[in-house]
N, C-alpha and C positions, 0 to 999 in steps of 0.2 A: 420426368419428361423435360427438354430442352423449350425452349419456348421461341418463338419465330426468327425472331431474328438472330444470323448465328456467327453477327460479327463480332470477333472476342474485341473486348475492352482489356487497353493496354496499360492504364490510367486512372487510377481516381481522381476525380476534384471533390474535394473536402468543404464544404456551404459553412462552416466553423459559424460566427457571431456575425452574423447581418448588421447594417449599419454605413453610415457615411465612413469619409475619409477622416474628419476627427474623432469619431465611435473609435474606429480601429486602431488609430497611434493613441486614444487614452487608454483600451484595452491592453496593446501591445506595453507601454508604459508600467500599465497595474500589474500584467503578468510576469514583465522580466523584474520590476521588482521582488514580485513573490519566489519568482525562481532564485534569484540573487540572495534573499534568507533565507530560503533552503538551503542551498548549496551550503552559504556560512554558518549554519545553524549546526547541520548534518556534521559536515567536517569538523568545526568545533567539539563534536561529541565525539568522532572518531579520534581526532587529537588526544584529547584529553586522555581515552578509555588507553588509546593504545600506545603513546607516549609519556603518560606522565609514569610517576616513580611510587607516587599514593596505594600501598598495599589495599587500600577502602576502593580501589577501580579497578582493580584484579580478582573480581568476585566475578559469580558467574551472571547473576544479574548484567552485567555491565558487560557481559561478554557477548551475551544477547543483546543486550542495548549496543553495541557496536553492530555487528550484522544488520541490524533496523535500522542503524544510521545509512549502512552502506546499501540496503535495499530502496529507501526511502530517496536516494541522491539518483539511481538509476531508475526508480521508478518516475521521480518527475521530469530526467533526461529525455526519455524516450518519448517526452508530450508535448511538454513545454518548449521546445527549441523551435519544431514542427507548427507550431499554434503560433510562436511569436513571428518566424517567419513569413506564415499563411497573412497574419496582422499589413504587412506591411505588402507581401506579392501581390500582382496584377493576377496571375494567372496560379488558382489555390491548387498546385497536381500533385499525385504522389504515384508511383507504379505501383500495378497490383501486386510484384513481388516485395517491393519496400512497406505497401499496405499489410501485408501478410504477416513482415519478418516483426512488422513492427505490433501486430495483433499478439504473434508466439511472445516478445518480452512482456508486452502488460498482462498477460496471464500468468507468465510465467513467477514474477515478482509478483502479481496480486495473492499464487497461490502459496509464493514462498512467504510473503507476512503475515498473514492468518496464523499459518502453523509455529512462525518465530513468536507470535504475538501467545499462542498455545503454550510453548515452552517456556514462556516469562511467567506465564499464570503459574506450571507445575514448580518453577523454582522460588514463586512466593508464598505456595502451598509448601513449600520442602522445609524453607524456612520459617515460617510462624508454625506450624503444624509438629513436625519434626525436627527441633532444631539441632538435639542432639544427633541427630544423624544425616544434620544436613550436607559435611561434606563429602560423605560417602554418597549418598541420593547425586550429590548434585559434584561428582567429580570433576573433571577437565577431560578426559576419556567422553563420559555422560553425556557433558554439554555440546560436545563437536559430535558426537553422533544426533544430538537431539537437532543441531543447525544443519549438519547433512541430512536428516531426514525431510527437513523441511524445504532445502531446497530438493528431494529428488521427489517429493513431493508434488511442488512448484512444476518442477518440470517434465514430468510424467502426463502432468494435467494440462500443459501446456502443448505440448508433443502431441495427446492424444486431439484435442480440439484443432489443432492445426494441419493434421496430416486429413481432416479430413475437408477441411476448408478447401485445399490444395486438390481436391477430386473436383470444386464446384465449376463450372462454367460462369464466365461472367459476358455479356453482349449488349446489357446499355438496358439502361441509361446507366450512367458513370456517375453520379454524385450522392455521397455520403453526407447524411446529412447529421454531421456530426463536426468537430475540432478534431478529433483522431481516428483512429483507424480498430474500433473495438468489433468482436463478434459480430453483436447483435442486427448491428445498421450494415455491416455489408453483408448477413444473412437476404438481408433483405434485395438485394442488387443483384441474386444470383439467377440465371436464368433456367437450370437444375434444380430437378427437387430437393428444398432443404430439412426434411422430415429427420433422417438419421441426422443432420446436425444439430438441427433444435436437441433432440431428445440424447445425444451426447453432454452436450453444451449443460441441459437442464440436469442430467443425473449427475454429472461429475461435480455439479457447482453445490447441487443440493447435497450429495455426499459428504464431502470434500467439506463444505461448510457448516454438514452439520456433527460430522466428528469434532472439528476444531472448535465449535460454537460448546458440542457436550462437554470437549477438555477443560476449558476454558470453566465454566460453569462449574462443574461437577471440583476442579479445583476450588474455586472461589465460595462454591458451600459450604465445603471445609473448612475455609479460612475464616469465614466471616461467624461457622459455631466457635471455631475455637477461640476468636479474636472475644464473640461473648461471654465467655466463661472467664474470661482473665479477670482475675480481683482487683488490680492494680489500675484505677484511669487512667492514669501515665502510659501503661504497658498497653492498652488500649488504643490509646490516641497516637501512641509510635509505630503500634502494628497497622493502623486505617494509614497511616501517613508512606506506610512505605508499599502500601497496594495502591493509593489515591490516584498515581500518576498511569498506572498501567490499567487500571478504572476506565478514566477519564478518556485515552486512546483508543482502548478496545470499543471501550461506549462508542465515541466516534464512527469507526469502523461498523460495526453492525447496525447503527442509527442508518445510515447508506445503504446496507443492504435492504433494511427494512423497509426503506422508503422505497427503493428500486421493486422489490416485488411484491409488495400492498398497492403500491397506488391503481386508481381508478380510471380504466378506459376512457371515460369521459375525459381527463387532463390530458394534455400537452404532454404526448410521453418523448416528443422532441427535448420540448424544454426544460422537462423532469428530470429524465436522462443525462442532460451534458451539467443540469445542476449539480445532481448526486455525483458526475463523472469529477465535474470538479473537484467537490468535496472529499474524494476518496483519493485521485489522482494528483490533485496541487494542493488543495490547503492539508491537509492529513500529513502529507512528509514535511510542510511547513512548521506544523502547528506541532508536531510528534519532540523536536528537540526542544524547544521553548517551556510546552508542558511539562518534559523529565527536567529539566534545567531549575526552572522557576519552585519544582515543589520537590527537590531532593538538595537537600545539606550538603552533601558531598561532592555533586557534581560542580555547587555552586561555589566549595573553598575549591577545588581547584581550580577552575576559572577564576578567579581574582587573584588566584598564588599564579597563574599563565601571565594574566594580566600584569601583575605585579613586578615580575620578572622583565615583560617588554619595557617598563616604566623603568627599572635600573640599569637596563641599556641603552637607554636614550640619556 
């Protein structure tokens, strides 16, 4: 049922981080720098992966870790510009078609890294597990069907939730109270029943997230029996060392989800919400090259052989 008033809304205003005029240029401040090491962080990894010469970054591991670089750069694109702009504008707008297109890309990347993050787990299942037959497991053929799956994935999940967004009526009030333009908070704005969207929204995400949560898992059982049987501490501590980093991210990633659909009606699910939105949306692509950088040998001698190089052309 449409609801009284049946003036369409042409416009969002986005309510993003309340606060003075100094609140919002230290925000806008703290956020373009966070974007500014994404950006360098992310490209750094895609340089490396996909310009250097180092046969040890033509694995498939790193073929994955390129795509996550290059999803990770467009997913805090689509946020962070928008938020730092909002930071500084008088007037916070965005159209409900730019609201919309920009809802379809963070779905669309949310759904395509889950399952890139999937694919990292089965190629470090391929390799501790099977290693003798890991470069059959894990061909070049394999791998780019395993990164097209994940984006048709991505985008399937994406497509579906937006085409139906695109049915809703929207007639006021106009304000999101959120820094972007996610589902849930313009679920709420629509003056049409949002039953079939809720219940879209909720089976595709629970699906969708809990296939990728079993792959995920159901590899890393694996990994971590076989990881205990090795006789060797050494062989031990190199095989935890080379899952640590893809650990550590995925943990991230579903600590976020976790928070997002446990927490308790009583809290602030405004302030819950844009917390965890951060977390998954801006520090996550930040903190994703830093982490593979800082706890992998390899990615780390090529950077300083990158580095090293600019140093004997100066």
């Amino acid at each position: 049922m449409v609801k009284g008033n049946q003036t369409n809304v042409r416009e969002f205003i986005l309510l993003g981080f309340p606060g003075s005029r100094y609140v919002q240029i230290s925000l806008f401040l703290l956020f373009l720098f966070i974007y500014l090491l994404t950006l360098m962080g992310n490209i750094t990894i895609i340089s490396l992966v996909g310009t250097h010469t180092d046969s040890h970054l033509h694995t498939p591991m790193y073929f994955f870790l390129f795509h996550l670089s290059f999803v990770d750069i467009c997913y805090s694109s689509i946020t962070v510009p928008t938020m730092l702009m909002n930071f500084l504008a008088k007037h916070k707008i965005i159209s409900v078609n730019g609201c919309i297109t920009q809802m379809f890309f963070f779905i669309l990347l949310a759904g395509t890294e889950v399952f890139i993050f999937s694919a990292m787990a089965y190629d470090r299942y391929a390799a501790i597990c099977d290693p003798l037959y890991y470069m059959e497991m894990m061909s070049k053929e394999i791998c780019v069907q395993l990164v097209s799956g994940a984006w048709t994935v991505g985008l399937l999940y994406a497509l579906l939730n937006t085409v139906f967004t695109f049915k809703l009526h929207f007639c006021g009030p106009n304000q999101i109270r959120h820094f972007s333009c996610e589902l849930p908070p313009l679920l709420q704005l629509s003056c049409t029943d949002t039953f079939t969207n809720q219940v879209v929204l909720l089976a595709s995400a629970v699906i969708l997230g809990a296939i990728s949560f079993l792959l995920t898992l159901i590899s890393y059982i694996h990994i971590i029996s076989t990881i205990l049987r090795m006789p060797s501490v050494q062989g031990k501590r190199k095989a935890f060392s080379t899952c640590s980093s893809h650990l550590i991210v995925v943990g991230l990633l579903y600590q976020a989800a976790f928070i997002q659909y446990t927490k308790s009606r009583s809290v602030s699910s405004v302030a819950v919400d844009e917390i965890v939105s951060i977390q998954y949306s801006i520090l996550t692509p930040m903190l994703n090259p830093i982490i593979y950088s800082l706890k992998n040998e390899e990615v780390k001698t090529a950077l300083r052989n990158l580095l090293g190089k600019f140093k004997f052309l100066k």
